[in-house]
mmCIF entry with sequence, helices, sheets and N, C-alpha, C, O atoms, coordinates in Angstrom:
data_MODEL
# 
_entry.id   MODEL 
# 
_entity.id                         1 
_entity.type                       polymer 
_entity.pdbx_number_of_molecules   1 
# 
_entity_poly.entity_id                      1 
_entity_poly.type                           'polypeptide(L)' 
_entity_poly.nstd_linkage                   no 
_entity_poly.nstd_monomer                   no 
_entity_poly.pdbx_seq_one_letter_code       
;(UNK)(UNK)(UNK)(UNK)(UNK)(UNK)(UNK)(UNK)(UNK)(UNK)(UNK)(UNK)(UNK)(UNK)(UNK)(UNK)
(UNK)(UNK)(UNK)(UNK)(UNK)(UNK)(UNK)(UNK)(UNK)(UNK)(UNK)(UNK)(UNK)(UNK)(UNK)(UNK)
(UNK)(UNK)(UNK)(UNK)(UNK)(UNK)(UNK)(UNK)(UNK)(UNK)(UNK)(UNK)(UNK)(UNK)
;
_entity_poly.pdbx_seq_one_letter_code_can   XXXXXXXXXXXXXXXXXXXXXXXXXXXXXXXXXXXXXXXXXXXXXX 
_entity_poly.pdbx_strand_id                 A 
# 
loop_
_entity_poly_seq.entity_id 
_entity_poly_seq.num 
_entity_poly_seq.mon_id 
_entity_poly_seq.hetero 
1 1  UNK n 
1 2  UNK n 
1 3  UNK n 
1 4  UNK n 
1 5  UNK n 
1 6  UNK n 
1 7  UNK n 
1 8  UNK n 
1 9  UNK n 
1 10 UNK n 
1 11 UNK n 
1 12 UNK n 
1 13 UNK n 
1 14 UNK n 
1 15 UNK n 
1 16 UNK n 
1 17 UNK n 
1 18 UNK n 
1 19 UNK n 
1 20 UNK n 
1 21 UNK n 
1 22 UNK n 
1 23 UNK n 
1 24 UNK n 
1 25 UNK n 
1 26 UNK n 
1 27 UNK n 
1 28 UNK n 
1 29 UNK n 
1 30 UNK n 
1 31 UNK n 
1 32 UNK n 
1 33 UNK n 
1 34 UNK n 
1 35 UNK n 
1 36 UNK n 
1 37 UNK n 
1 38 UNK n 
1 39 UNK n 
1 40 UNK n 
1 41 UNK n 
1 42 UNK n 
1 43 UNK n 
1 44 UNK n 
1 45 UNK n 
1 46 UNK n 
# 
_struct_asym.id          A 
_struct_asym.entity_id   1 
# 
_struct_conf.conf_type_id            HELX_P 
_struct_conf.id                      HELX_P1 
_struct_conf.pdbx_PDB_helix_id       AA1 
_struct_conf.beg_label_comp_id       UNK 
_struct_conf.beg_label_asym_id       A 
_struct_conf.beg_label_seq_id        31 
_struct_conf.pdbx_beg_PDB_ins_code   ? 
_struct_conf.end_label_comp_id       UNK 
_struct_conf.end_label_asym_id       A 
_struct_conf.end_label_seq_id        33 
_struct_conf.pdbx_end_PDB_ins_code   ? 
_struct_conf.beg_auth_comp_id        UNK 
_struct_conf.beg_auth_asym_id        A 
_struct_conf.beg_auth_seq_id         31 
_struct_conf.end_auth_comp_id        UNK 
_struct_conf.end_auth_asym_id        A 
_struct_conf.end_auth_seq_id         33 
_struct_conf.pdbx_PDB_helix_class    5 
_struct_conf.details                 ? 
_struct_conf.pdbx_PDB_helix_length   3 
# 
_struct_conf_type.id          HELX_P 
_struct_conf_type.criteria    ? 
_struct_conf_type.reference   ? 
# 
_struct_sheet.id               AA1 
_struct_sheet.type             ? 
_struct_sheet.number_strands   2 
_struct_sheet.details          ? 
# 
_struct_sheet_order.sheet_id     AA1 
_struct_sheet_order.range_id_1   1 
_struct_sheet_order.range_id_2   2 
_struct_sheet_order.offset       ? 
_struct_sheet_order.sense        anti-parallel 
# 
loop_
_struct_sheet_range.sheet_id 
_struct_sheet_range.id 
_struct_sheet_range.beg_label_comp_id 
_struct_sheet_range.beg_label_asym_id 
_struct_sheet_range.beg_label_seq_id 
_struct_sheet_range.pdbx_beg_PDB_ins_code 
_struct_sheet_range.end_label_comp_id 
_struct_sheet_range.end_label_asym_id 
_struct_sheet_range.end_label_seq_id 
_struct_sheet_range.pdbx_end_PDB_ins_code 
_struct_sheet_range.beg_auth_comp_id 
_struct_sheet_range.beg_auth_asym_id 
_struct_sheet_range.beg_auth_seq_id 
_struct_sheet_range.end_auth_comp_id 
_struct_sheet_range.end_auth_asym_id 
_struct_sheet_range.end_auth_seq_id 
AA1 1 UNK A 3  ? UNK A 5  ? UNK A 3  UNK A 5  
AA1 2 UNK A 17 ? UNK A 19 ? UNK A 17 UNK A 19 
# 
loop_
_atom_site.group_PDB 
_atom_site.id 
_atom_site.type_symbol 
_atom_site.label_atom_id 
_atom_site.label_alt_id 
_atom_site.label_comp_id 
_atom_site.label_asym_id 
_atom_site.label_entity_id 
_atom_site.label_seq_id 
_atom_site.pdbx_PDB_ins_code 
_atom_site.Cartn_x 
_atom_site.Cartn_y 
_atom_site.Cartn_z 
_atom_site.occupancy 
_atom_site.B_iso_or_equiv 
_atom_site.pdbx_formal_charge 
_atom_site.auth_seq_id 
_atom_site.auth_comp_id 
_atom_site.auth_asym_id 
_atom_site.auth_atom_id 
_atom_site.pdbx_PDB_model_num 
ATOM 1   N N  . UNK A 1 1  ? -72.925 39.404 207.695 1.00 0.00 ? 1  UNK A N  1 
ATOM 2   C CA . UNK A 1 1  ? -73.150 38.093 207.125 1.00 0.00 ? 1  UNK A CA 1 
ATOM 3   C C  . UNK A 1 1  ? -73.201 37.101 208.272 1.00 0.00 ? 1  UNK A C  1 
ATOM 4   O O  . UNK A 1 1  ? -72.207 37.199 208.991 1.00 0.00 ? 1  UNK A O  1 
ATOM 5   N N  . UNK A 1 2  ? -74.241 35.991 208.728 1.00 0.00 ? 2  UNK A N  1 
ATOM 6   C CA . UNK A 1 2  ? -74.296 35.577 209.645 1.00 0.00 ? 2  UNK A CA 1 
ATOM 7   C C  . UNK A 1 2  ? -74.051 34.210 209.225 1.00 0.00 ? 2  UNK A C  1 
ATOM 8   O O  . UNK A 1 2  ? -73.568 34.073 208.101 1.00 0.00 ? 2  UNK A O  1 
ATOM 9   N N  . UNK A 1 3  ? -74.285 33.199 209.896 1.00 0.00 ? 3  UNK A N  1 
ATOM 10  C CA . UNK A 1 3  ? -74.307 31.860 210.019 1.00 0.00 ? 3  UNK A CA 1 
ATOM 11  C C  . UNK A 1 3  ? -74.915 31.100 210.366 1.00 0.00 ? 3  UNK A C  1 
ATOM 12  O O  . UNK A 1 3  ? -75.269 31.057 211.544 1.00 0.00 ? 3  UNK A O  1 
ATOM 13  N N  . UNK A 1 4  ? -75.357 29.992 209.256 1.00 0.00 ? 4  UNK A N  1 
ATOM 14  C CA . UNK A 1 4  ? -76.833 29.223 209.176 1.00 0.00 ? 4  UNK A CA 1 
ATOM 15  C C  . UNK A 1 4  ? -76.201 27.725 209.950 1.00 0.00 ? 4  UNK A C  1 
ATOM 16  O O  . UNK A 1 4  ? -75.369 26.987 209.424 1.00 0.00 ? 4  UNK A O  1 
ATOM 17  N N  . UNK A 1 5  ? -76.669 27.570 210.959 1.00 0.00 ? 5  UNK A N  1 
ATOM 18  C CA . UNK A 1 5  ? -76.460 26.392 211.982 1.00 0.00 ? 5  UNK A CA 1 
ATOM 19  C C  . UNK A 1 5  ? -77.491 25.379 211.378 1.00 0.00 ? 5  UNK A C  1 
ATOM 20  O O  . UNK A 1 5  ? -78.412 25.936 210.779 1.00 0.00 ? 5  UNK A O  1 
ATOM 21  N N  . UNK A 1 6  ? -77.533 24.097 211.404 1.00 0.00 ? 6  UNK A N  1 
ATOM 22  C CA . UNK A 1 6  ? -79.075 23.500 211.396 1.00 0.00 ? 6  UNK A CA 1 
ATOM 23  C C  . UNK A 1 6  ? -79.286 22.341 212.373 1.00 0.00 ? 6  UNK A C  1 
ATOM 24  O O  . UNK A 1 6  ? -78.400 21.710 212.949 1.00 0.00 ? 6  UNK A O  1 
ATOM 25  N N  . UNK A 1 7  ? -80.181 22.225 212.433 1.00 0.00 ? 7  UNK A N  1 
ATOM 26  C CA . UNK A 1 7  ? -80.623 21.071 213.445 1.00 0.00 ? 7  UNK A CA 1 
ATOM 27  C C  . UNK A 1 7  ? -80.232 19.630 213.224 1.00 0.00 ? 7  UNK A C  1 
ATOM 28  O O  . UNK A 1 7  ? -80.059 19.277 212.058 1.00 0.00 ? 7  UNK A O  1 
ATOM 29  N N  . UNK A 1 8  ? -80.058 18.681 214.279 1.00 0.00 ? 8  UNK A N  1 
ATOM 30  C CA . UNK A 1 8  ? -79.418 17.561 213.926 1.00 0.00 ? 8  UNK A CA 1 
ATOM 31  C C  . UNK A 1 8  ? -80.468 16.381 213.518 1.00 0.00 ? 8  UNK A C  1 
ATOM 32  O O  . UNK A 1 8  ? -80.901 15.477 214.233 1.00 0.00 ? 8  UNK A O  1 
ATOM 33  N N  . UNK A 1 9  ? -80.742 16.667 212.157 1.00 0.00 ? 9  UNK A N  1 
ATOM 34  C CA . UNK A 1 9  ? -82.072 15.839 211.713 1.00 0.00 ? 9  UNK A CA 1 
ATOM 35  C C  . UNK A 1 9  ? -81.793 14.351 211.429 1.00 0.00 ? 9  UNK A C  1 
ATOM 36  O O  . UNK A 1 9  ? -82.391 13.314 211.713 1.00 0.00 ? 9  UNK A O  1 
ATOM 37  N N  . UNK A 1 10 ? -80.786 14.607 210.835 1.00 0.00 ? 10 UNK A N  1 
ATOM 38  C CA . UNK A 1 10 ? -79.504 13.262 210.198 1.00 0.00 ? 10 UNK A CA 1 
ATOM 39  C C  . UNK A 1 10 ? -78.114 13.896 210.622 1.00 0.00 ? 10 UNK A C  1 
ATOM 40  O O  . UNK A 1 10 ? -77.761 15.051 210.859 1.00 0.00 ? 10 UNK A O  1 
ATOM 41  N N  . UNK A 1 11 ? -77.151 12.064 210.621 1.00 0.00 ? 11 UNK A N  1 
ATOM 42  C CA . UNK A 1 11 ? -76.060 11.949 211.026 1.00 0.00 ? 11 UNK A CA 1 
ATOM 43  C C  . UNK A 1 11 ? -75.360 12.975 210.539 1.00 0.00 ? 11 UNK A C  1 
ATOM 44  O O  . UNK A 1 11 ? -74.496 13.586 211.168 1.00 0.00 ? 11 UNK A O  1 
ATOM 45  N N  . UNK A 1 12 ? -75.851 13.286 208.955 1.00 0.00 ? 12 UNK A N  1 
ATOM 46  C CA . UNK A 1 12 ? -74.617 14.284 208.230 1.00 0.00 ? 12 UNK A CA 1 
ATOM 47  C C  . UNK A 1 12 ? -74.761 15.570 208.595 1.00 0.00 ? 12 UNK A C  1 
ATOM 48  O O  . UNK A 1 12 ? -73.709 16.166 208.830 1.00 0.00 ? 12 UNK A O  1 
ATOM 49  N N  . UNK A 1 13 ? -76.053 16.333 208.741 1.00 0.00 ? 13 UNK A N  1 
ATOM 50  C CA . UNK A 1 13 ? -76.385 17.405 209.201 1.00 0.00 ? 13 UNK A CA 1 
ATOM 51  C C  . UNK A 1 13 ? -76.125 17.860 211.073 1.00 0.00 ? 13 UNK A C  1 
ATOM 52  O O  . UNK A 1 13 ? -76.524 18.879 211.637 1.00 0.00 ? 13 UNK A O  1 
ATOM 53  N N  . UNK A 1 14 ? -75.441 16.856 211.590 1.00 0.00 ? 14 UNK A N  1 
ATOM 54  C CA . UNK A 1 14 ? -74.843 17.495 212.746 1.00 0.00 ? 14 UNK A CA 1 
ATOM 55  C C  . UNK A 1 14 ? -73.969 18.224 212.647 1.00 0.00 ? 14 UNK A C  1 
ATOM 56  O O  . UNK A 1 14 ? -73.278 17.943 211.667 1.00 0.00 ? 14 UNK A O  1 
ATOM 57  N N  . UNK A 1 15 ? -73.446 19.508 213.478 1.00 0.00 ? 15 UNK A N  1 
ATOM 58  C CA . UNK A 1 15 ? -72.868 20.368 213.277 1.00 0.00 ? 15 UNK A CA 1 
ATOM 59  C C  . UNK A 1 15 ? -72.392 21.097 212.521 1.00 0.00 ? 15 UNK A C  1 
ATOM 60  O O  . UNK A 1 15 ? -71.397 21.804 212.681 1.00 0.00 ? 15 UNK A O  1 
ATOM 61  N N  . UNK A 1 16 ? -73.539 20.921 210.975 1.00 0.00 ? 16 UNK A N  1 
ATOM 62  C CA . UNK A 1 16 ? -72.826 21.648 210.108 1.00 0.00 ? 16 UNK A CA 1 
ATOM 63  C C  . UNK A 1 16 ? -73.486 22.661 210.392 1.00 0.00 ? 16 UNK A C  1 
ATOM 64  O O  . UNK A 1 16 ? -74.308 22.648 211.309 1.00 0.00 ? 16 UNK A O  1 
ATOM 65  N N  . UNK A 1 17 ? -73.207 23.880 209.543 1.00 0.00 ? 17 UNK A N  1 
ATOM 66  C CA . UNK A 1 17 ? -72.979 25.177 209.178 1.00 0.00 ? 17 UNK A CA 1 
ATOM 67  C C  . UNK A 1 17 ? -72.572 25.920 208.157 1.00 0.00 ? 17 UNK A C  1 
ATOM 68  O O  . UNK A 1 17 ? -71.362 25.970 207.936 1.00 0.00 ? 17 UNK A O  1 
ATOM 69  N N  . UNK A 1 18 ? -73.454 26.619 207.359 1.00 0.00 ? 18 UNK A N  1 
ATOM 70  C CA . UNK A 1 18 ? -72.778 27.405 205.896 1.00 0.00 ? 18 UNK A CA 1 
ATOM 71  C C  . UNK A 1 18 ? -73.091 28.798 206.400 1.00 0.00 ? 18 UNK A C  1 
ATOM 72  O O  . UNK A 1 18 ? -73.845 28.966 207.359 1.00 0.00 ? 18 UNK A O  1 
ATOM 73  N N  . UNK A 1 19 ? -72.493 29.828 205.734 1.00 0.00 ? 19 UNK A N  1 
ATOM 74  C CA . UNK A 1 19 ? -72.306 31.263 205.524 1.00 0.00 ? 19 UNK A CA 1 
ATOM 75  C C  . UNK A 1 19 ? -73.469 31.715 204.952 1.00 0.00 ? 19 UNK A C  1 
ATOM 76  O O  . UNK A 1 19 ? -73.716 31.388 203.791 1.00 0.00 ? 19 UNK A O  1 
ATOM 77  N N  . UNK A 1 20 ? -74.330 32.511 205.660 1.00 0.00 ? 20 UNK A N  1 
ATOM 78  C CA . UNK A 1 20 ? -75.390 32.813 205.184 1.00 0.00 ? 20 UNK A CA 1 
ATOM 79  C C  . UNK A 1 20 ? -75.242 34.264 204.359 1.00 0.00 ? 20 UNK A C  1 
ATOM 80  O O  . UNK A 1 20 ? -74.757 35.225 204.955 1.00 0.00 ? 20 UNK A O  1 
ATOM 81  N N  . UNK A 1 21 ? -75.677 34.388 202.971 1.00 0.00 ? 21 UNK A N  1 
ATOM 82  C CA . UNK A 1 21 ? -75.097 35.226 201.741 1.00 0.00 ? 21 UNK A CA 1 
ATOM 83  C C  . UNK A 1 21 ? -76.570 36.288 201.992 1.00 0.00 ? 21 UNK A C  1 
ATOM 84  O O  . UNK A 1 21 ? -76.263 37.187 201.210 1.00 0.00 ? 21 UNK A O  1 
ATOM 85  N N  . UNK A 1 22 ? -77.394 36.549 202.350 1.00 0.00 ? 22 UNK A N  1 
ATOM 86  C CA . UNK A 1 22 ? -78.145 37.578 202.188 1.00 0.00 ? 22 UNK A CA 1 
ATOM 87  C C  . UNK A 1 22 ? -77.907 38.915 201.929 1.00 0.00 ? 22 UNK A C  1 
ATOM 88  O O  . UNK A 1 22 ? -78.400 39.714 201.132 1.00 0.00 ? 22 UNK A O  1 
ATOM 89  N N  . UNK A 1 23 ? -77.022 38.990 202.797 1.00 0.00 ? 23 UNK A N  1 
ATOM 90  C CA . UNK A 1 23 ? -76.562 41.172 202.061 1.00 0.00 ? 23 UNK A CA 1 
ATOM 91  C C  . UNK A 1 23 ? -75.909 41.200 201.262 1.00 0.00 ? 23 UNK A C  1 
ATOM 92  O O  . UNK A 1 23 ? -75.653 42.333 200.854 1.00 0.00 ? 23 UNK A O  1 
ATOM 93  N N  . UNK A 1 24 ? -75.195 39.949 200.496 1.00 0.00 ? 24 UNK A N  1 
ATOM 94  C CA . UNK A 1 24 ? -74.644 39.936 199.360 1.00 0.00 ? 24 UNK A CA 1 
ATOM 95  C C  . UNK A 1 24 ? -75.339 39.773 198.171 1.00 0.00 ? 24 UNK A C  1 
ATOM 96  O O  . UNK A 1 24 ? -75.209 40.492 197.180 1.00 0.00 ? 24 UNK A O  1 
ATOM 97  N N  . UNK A 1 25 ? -76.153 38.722 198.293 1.00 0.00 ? 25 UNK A N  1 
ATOM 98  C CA . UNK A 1 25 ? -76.816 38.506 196.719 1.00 0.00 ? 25 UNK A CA 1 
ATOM 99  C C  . UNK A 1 25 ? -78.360 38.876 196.629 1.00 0.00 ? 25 UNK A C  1 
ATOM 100 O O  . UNK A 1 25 ? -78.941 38.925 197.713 1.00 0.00 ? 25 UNK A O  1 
ATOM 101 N N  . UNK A 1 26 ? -79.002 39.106 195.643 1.00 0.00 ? 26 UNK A N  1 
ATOM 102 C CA . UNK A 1 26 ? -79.223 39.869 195.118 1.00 0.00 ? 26 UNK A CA 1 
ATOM 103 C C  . UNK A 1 26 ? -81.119 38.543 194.916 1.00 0.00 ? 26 UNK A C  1 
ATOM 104 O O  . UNK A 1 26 ? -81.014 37.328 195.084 1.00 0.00 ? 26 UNK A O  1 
ATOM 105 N N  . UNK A 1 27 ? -82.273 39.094 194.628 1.00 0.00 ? 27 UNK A N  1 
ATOM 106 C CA . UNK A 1 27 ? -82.939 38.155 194.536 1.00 0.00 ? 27 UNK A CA 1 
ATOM 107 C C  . UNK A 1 27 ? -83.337 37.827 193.048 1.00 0.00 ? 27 UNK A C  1 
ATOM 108 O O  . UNK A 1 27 ? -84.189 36.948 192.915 1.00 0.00 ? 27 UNK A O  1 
ATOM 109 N N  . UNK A 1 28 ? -82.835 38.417 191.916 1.00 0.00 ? 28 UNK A N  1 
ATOM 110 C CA . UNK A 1 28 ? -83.148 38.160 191.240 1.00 0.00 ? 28 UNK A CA 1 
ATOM 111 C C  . UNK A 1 28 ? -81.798 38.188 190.174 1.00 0.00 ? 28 UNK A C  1 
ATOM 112 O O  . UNK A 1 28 ? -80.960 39.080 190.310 1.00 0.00 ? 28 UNK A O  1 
ATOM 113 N N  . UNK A 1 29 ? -81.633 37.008 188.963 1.00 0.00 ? 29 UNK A N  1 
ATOM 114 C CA . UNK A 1 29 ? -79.854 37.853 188.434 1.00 0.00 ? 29 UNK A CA 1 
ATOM 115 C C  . UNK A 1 29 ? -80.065 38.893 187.594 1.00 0.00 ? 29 UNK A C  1 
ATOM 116 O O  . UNK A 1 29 ? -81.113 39.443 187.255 1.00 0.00 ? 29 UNK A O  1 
ATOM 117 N N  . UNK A 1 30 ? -78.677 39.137 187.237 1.00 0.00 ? 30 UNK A N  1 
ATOM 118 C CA . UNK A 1 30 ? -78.326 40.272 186.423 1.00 0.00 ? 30 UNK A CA 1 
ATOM 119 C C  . UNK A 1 30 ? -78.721 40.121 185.084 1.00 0.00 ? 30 UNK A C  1 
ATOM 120 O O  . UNK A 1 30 ? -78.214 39.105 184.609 1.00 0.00 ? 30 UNK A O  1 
ATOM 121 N N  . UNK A 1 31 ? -79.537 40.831 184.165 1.00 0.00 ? 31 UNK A N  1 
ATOM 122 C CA . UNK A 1 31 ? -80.461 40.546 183.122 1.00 0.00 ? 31 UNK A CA 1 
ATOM 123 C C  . UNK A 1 31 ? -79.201 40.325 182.200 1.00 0.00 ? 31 UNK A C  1 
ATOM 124 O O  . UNK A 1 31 ? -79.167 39.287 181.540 1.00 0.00 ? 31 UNK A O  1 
ATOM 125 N N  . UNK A 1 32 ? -78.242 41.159 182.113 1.00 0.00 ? 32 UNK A N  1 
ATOM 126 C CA . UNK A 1 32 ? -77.358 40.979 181.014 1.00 0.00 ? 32 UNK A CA 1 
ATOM 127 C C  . UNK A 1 32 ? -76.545 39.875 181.125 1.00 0.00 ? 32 UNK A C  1 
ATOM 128 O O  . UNK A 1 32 ? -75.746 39.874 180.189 1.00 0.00 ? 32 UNK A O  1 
ATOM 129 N N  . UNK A 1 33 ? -76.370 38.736 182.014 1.00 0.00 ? 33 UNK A N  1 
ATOM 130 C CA . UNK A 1 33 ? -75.644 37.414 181.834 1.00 0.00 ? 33 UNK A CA 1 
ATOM 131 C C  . UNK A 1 33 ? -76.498 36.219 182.039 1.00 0.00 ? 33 UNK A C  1 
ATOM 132 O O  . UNK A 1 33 ? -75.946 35.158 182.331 1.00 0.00 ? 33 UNK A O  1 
ATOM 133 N N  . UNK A 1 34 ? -77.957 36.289 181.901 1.00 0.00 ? 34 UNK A N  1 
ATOM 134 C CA . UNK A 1 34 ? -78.952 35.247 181.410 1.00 0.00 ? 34 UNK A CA 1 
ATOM 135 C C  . UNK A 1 34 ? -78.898 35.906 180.273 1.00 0.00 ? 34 UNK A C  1 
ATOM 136 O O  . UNK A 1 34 ? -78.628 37.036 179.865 1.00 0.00 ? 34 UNK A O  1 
ATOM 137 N N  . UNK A 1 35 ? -79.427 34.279 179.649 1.00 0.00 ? 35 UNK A N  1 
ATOM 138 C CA . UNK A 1 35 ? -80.069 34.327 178.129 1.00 0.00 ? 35 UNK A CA 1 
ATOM 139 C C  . UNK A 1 35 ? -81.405 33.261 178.635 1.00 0.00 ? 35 UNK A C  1 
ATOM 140 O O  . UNK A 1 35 ? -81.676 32.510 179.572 1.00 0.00 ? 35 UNK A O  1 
ATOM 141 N N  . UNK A 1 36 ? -82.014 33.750 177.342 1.00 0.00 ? 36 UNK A N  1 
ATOM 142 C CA . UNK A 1 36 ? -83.204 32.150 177.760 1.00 0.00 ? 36 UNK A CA 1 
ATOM 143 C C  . UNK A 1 36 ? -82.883 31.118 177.230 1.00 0.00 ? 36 UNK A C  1 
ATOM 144 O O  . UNK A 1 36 ? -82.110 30.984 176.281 1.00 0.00 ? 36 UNK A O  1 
ATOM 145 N N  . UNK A 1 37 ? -83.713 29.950 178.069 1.00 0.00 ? 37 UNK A N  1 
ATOM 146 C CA . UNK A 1 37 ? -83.725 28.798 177.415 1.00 0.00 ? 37 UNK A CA 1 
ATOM 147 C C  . UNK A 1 37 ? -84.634 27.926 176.723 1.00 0.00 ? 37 UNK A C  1 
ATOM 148 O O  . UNK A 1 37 ? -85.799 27.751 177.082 1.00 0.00 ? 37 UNK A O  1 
ATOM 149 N N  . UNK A 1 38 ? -83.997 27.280 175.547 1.00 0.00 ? 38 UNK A N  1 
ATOM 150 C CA . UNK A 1 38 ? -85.271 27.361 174.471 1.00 0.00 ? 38 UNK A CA 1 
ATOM 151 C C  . UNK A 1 38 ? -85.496 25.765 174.871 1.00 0.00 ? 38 UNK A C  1 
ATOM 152 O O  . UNK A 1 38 ? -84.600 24.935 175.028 1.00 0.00 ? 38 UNK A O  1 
ATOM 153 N N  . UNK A 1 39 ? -86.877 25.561 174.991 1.00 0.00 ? 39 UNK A N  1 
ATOM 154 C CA . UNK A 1 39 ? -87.781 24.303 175.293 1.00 0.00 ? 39 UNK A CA 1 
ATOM 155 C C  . UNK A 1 39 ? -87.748 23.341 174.116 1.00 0.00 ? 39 UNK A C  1 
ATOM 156 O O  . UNK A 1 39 ? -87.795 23.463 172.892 1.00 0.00 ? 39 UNK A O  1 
ATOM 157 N N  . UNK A 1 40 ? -87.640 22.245 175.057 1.00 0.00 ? 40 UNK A N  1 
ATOM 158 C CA . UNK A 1 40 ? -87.296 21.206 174.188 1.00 0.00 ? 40 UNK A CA 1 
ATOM 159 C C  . UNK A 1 40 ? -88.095 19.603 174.183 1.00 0.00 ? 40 UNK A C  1 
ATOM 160 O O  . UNK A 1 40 ? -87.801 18.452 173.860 1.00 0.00 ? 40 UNK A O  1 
ATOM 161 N N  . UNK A 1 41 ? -89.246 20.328 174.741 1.00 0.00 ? 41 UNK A N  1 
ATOM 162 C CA . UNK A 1 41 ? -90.402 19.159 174.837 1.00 0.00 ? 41 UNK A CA 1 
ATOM 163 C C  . UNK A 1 41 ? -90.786 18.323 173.943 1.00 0.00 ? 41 UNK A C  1 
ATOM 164 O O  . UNK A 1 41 ? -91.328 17.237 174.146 1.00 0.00 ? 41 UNK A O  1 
ATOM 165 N N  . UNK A 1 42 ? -90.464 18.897 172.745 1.00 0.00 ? 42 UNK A N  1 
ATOM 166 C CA . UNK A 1 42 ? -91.517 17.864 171.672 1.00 0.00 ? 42 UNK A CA 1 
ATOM 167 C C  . UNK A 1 42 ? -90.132 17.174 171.354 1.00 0.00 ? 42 UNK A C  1 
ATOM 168 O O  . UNK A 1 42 ? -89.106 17.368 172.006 1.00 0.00 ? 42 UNK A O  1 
ATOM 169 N N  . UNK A 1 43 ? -90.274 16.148 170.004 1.00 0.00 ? 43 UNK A N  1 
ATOM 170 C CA . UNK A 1 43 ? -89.315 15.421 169.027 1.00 0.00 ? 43 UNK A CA 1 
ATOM 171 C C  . UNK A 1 43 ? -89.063 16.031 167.940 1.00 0.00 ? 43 UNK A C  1 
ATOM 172 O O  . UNK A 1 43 ? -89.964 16.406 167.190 1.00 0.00 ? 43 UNK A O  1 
ATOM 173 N N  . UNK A 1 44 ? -88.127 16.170 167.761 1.00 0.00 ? 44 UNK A N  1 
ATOM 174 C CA . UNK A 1 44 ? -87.076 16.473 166.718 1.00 0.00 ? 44 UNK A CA 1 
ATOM 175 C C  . UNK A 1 44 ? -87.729 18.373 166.323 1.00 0.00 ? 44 UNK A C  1 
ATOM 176 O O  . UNK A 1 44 ? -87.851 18.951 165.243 1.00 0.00 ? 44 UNK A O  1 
ATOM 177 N N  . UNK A 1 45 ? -87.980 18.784 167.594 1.00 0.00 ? 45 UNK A N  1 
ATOM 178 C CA . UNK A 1 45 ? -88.480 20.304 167.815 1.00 0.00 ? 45 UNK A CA 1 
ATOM 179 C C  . UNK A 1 45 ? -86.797 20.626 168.396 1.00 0.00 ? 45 UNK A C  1 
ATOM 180 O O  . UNK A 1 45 ? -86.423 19.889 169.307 1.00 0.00 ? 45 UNK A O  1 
ATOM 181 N N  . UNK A 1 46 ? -86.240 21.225 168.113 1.00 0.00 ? 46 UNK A N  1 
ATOM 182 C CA . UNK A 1 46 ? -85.060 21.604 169.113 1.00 0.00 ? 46 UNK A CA 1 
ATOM 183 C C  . UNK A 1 46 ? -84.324 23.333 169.005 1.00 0.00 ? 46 UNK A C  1 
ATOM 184 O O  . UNK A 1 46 ? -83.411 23.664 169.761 1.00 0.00 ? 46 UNK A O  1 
# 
């Protein structure tokens, strides 16, 4: 697991750094803890 440095673009982004998760997660989730979500574009469609 490595570590994502970034460039000092802005004040806040100097020296930070997060934990880069790649050999951990996964690119797509686990089918059995999604559900879908039902669209809610129109009026009084819900």
């Amino acid at each position: 697991m490595g570590i994502r440095k970034y460039k000092p673009t802005t004040p806040g982004r100097r020296g930070s750094s997060v934990a880069d998760f790649v050999e951990i997660t996964r690119d797509e989730p686990e089918k059995s803890l999604v559900r879908p979500l039902s669209k809610k574009g129109g009026r009084n469609n819900s």
